[in-house]
Residue, then its C-alpha position, 0 to 999 in steps of 0.5 A: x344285832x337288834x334288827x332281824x335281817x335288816x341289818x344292811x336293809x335301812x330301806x326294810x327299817x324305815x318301812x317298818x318290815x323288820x322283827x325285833x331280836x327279843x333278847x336285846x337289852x332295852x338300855x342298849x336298843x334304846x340307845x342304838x335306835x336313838x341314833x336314827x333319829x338323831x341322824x335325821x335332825x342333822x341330815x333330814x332324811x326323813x327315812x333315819x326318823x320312819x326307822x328310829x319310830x319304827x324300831x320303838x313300836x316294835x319294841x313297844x309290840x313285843x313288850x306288849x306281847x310279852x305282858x298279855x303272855x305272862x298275864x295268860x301264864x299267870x291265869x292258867x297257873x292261878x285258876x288251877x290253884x284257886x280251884x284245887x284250894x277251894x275244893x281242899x276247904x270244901x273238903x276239910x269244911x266237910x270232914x269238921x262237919x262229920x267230926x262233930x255230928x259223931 
């Protein structure tokens, strides 16, 4: 399922009401929720087009929350890092400087 409990709601799709299941493969959603767009250039029930729209965004919403995710993961993991290798360089820079005063 794509949609998490609009499955029999079309009304909940085209108003935008609807979360995205995060583990959908993109090729496979894509090509589902073309389909209300496709349906509303035959019919034009402007409600197939509202739904086909709102299932990108909402797409397009939970890659960006992923994205701002892993930038904060990758933040909180290299800020650490840097910081523990930077205090092992003041370290060995001060331990070569002992060494050559004796």
């Amino acid at each position: 399922m794509l949609l998490s409990g609009c499955a029999s709601n079309t009304s909940a799709i085209a108003a935008g009401n609807c979360t995205l299941v995060q583990h959908e493969h993109g090729v496979s959603f894509a090509e589902i929720a073309k389909l209300f767009a496709m349906a509303y250039s035959w019919n034009g029930n402007s409600s197939y087009l509202r739904a086909s729209v709102n299932a990108f965004d909402m797409a397009a919403q939970y890659d960006v929350q992923v994205l701002l995710l892993l930038l904060l993961l990758l933040v909180l993991v290299l800020v650490p890092l840097v910081l523990v290798l930077v205090l092992v360089l003041l370290v060995l820079v001060l331990l070569v400087l002992v060494l050559l005063l004796v």
